[in-house]
C-alpha positions as a Markdown table, in Angstrom:
| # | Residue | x | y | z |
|---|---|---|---|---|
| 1 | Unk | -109.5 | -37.9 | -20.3 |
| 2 | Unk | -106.6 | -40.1 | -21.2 |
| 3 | Unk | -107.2 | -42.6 | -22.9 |
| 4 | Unk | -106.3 | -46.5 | -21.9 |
| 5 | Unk | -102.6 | -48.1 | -21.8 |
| 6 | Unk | -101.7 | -49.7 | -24.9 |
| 7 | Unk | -99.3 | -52.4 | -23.9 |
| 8 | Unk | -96.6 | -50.3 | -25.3 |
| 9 | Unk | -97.2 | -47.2 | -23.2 |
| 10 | Unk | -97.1 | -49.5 | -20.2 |
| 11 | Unk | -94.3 | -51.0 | -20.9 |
| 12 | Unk | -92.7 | -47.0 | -21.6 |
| 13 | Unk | -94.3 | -45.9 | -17.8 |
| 14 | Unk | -92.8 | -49.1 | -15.9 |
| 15 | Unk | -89.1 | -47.9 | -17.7 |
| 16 | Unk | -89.6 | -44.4 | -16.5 |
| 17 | Unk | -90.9 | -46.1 | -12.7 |
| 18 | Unk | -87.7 | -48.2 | -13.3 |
| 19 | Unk | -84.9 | -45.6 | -13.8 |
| 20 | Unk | -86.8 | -43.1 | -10.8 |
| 21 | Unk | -89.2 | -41.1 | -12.9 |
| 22 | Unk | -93.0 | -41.1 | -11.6 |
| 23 | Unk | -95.8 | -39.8 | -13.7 |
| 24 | Unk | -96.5 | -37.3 | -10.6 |
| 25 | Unk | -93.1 | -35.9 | -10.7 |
| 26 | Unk | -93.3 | -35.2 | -14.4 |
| 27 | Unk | -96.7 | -33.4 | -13.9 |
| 28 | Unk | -95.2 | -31.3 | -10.8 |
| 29 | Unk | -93.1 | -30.1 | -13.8 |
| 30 | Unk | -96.0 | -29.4 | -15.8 |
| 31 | Unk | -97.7 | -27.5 | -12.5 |
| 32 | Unk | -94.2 | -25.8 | -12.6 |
| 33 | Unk | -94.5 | -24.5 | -16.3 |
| 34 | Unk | -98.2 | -23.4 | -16.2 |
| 35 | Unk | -99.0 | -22.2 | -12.5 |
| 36 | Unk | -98.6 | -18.8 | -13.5 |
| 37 | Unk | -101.0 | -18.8 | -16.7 |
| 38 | Unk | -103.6 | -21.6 | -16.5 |
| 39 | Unk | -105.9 | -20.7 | -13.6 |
| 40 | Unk | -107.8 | -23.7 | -11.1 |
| 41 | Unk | -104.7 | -26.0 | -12.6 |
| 42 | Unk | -105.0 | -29.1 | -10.6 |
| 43 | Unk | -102.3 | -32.2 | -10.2 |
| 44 | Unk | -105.2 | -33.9 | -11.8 |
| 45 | Unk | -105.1 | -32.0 | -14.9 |
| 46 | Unk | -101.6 | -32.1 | -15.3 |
| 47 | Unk | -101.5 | -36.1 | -15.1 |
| 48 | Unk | -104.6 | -36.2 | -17.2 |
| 49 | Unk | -102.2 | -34.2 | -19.3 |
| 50 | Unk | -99.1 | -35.9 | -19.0 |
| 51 | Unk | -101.1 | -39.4 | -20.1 |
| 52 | Unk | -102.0 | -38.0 | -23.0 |
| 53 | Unk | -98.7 | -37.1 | -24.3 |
| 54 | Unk | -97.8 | -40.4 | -23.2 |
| 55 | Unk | -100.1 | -41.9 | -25.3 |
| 56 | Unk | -98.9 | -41.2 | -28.7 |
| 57 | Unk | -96.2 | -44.0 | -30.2 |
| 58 | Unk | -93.6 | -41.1 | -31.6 |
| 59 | Unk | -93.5 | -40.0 | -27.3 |
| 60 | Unk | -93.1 | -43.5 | -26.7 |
| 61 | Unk | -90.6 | -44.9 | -29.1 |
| 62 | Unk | -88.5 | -42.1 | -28.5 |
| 63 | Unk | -88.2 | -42.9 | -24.4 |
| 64 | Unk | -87.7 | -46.2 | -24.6 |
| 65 | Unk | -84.8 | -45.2 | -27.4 |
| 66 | Unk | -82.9 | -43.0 | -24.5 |
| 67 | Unk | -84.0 | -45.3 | -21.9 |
| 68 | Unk | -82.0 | -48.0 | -23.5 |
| 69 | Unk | -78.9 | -45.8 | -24.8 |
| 70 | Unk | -78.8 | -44.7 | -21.0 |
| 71 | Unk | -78.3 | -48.4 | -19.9 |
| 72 | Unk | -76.3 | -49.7 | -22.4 |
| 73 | Unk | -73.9 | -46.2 | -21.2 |
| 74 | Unk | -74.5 | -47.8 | -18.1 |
| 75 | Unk | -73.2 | -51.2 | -18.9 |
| 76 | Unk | -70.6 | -49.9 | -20.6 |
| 77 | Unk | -71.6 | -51.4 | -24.2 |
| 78 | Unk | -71.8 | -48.5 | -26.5 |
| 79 | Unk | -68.4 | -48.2 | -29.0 |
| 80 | Unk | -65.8 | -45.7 | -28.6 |
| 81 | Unk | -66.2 | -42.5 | -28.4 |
| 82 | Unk | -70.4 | -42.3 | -28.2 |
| 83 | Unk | -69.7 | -44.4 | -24.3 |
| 84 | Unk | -67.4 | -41.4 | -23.1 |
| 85 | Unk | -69.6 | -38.8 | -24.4 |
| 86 | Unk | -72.8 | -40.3 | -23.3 |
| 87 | Unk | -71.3 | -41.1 | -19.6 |
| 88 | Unk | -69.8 | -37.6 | -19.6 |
| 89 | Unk | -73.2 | -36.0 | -20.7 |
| 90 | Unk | -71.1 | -33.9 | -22.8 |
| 91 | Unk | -73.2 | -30.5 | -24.1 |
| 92 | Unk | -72.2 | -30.9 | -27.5 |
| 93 | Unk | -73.7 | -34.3 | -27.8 |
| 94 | Unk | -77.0 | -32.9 | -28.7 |
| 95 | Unk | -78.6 | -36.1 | -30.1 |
| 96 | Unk | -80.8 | -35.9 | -26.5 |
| 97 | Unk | -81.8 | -32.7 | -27.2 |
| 98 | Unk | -82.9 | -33.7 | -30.7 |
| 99 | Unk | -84.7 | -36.6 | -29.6 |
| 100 | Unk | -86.6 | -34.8 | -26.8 |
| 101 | Unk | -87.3 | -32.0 | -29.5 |
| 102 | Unk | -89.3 | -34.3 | -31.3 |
| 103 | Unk | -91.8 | -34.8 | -28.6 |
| 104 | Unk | -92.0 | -30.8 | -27.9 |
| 105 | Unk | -92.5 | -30.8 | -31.8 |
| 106 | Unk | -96.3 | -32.6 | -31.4 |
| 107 | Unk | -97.3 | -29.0 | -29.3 |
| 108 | Unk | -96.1 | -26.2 | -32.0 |
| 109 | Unk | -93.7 | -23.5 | -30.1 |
| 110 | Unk | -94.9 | -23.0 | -26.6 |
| 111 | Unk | -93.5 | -26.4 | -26.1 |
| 112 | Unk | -90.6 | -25.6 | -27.3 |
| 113 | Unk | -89.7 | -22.5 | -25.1 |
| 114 | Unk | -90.9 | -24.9 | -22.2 |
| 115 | Unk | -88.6 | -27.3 | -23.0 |
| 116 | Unk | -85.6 | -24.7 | -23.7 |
| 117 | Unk | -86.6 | -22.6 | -19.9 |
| 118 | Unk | -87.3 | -26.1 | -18.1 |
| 119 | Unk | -84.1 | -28.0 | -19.3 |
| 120 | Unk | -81.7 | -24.4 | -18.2 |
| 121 | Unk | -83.6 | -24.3 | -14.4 |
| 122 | Unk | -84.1 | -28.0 | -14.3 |
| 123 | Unk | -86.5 | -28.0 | -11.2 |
| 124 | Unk | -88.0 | -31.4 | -9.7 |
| 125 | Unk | -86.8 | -34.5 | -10.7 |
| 126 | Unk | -84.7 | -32.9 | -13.5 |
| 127 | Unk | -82.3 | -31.6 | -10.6 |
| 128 | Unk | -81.8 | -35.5 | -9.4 |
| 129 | Unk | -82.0 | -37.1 | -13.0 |
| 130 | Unk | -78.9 | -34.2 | -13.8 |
| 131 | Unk | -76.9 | -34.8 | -10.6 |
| 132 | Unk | -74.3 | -37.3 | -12.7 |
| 133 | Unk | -74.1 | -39.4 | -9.9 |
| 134 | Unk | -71.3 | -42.3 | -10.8 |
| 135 | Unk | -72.7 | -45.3 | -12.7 |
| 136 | Unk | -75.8 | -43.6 | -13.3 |
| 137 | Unk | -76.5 | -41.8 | -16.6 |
| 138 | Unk | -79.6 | -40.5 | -17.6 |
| 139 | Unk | -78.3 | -38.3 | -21.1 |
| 140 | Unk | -80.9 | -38.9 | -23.0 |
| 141 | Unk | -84.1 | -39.5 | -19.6 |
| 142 | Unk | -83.4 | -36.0 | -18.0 |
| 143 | Unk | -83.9 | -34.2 | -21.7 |
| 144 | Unk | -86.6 | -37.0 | -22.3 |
| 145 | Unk | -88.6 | -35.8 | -19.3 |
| 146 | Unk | -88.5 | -32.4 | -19.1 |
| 147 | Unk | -89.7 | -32.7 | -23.3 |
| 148 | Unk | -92.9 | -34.9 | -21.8 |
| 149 | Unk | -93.3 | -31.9 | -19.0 |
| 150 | Unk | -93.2 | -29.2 | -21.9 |
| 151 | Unk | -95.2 | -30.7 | -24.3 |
| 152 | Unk | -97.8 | -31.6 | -21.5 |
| 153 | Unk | -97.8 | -27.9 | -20.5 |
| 154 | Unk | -98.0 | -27.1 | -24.1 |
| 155 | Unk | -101.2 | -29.2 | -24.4 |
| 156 | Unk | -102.8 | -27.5 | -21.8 |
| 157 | Unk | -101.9 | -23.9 | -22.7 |
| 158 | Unk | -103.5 | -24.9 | -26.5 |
| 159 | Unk | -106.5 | -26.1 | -24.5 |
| 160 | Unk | -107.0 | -22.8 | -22.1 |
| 161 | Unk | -109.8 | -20.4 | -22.9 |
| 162 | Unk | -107.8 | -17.5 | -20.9 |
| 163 | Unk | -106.6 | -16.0 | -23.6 |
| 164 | Unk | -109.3 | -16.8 | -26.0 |
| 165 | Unk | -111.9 | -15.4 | -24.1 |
| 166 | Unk | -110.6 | -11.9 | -23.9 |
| 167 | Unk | -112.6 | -9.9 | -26.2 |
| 168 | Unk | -110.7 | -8.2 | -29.1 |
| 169 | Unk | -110.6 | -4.3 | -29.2 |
């Protein structure tokens, strides 16, 4: 069970409500990531899961960091050249990888093979936070995202018996 909004954590879901993101569409991605390995998982679970990763302060801190790099690209307020890189999403960049690698980081390495196969296919809302449409930038929210997806998938891969119930030869 997740555990109760800090004011913090609320204040990081309404950002991600305000630039599109829902909670559901980040645990479709976690559905996505796991359908194939975790049996009887439910929307429920992945929420549940999503919450949780949503709960710890490094997770939030580092959302509302993109969130506000992304509007400030937005407004056209970061210094020359970081405004053309970050409006042109250029691959390079990097620094939105990094930051959504340190999310990943909290699940060990399953998390971070999600994150590197769910940020190439970019199903969901990845696909529409990616699209570049003009005056909208999400650089650093689409990696940001699909790191809360993988590291929620990652929390409930550590958490499935499958594997762990398979007796040893």
């Amino acid at each position: 069970m997740a555990k109760p909004a800090t004011a913090l954590k609320q204040r990081t879901i309404d950002l991600l409500n305000q630039r599109g993101v829902n909670l559901e569409d980040i645990a479709d991605l976690v559905i996505f990531l796991q359908k194939n390995f975790i049996k009887d998982l439910s929307p429920e679970l992945a929420l549940d899961s999503v919450q949780t990763v949503l709960s710890k302060r490094e997770v939030q801190n580092a959302i509302i960091t993109g969130i506000q790099l992304d509007i400030a690209a937005e407004n056209q307020t970061l210094l020359e050249p970081l405004q053309t890189i970050v409006e042109r999403d250029e691959g390079l960049y990097g620094v939105d990888e990094t930051m959504a690698l340190s999310i990943v980081d909290i699940y060990g390495s399953i998390g971070f093979t999600n994150y590197g196969y769910i940020d190439r296919v970019k199903p969901g809302i990845l696909a529409k936070l990616n699209a570049h449409e003009p005056g909208i930038i999400h650089t650093f929210l689409d990696d940001l995202v699909g790191a809360i997806a993988a590291a929620a998938a990652a929390r409930l891969a550590h958490d499935d018996q499958g594997e762990q119930d398979t007796p040893f030869k």
